[in-house]
C-alpha positions as CSV (number, residue, x, y, z in Angstrom):
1,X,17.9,48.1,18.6
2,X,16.7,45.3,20.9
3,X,18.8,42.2,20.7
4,X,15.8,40.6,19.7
5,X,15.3,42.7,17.1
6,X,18.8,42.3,16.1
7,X,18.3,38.5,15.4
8,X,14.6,38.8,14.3
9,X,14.7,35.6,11.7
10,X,17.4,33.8,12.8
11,X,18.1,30.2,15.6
12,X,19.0,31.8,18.1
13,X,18.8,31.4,21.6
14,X,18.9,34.9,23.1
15,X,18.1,33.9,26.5
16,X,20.6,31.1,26.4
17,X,23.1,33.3,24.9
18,X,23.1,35.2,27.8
19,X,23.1,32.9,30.4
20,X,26.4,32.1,29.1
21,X,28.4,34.9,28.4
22,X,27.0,35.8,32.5
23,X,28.7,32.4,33.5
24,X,31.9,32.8,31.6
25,X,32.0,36.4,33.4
26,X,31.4,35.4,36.4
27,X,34.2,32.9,36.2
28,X,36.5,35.5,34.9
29,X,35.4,38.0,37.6
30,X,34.5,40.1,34.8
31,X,31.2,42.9,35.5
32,X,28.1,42.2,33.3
33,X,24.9,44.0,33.2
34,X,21.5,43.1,32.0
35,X,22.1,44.1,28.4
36,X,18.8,44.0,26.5
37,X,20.1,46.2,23.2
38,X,22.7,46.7,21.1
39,X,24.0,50.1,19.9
40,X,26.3,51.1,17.0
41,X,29.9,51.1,18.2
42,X,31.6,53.1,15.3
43,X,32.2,56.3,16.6
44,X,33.1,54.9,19.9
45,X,36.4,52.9,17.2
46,X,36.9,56.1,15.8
47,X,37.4,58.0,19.3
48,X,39.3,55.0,20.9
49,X,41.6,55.1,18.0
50,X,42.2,58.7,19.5
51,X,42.6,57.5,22.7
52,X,45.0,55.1,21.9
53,X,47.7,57.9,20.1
54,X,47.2,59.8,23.6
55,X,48.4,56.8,25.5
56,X,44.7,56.5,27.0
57,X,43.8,53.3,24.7
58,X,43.6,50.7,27.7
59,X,41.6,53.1,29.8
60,X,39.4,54.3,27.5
61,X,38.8,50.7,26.1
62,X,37.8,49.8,29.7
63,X,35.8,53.2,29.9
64,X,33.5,52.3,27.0
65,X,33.5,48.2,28.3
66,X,32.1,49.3,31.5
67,X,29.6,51.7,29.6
68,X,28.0,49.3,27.3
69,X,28.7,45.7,28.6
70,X,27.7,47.0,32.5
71,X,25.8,50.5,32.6
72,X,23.9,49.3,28.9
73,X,24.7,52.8,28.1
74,X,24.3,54.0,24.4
75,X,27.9,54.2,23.1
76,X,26.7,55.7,19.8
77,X,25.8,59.1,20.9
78,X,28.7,61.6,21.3
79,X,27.6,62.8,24.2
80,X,28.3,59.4,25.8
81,X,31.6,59.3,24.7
82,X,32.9,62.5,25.4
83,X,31.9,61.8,28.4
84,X,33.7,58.6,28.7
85,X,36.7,60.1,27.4
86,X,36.2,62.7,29.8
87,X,36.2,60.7,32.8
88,X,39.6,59.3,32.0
89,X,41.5,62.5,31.7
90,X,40.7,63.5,27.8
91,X,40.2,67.0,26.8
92,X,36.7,67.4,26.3
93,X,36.8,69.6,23.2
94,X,39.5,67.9,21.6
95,X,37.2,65.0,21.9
96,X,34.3,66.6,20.4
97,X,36.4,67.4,17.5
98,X,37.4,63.8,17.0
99,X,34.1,62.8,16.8
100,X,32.7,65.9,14.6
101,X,35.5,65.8,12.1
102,X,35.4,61.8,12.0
103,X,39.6,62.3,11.1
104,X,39.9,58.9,12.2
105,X,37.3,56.9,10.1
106,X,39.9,55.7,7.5
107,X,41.9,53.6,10.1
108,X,38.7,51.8,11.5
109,X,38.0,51.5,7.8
110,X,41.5,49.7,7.7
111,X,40.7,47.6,10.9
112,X,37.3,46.9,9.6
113,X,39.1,45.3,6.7
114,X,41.8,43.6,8.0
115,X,38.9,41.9,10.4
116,X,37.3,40.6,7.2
117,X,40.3,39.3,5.6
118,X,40.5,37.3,9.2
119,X,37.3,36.3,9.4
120,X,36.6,37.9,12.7
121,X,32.5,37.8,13.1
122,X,32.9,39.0,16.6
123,X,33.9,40.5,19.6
124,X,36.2,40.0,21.6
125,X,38.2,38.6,19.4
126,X,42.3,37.8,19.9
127,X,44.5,38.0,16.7
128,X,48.1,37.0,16.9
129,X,49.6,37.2,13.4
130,X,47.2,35.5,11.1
131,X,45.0,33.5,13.6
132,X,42.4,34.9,15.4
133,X,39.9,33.1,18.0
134,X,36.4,34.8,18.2
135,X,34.0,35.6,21.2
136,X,34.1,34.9,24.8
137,X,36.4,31.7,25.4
138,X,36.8,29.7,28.3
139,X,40.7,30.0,29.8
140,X,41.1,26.1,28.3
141,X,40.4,27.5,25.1
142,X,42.6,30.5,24.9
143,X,45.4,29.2,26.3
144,X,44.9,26.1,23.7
145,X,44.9,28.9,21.0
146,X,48.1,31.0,22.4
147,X,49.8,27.4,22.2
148,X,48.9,27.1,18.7
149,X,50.4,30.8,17.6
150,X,53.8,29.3,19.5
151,X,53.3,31.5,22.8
152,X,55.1,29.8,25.5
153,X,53.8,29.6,29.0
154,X,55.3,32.3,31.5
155,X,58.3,30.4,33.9
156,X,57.6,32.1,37.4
């Protein structure tokens, strides 16, 4: 659906919204397309959950980032994903079967819950422990936030 579609009813600056999250990219170097709609990320959970117990987590993570927050590519659709699993060194069919036989649905079910129980309303989100900070941050704010879950600053 179209983000406005997605907060039909509600105050919300779309526009402004995304003028933001460009900024805080830019200042983070990060890549950030023109994304006009959002798309149901459920099976993309399921497959990176996949991913992650073939030690291709991080990559695919970045795979499907890249896809949706960059390309505004439709990360619901299987197709999509096998793809993106695919392109970083994945079995295709292996894949496919992920996605067909949806084996890993109870532990996004289980991550879905524990996000509740947290509070988490958003993406990205940061949990360490029991504290969690929600949505893109500025560096001030995250470090302020590691400091607060006692995370000590790196000696060099």
């Amino acid at each position: 659906m179209t983000l406005e579609e997605l907060f039909a009813g509600r105050n919300y600056d779309i526009a402004k919204s995304k003028l933001k999250l460009k900024q805080v990219a830019d200042e983070l170097g990060l890549p950030l397309g023109p994304r006009e709609k959002t798309y149901n990320s459920r099976l993309a959970q399921e497959l990176a959950k996949w991913a992650e117990s073939q030690e291709k987590g991080d990559a695919y993570h970045e795979a499907v980032f890249h896809a949706y927050f960059v390309d505004g590519k439709n990360i619901a659709k299987a197709d999509e994903l096998v793809s993106l699993a695919r392109s970083i060194g994945l079995p295709e069919k292996e894949a496919k079967s992920v996605l067909e036989s949806r084996r890993y649905k109870e532990a996004v079910n289980a991550d879905w819950s524990r996000s509740h129980e947290l509070g988490i309303t958003g993406v990205p989100t940061f949990v360490i422990g029991n504290q969690a900070t929600v949505g893109f941050q500025p560096y001030e704010a995250l470090e302020q936030f590691l400091k607060s879950c006692g995370v000590e600053k790196r000696k060099n």
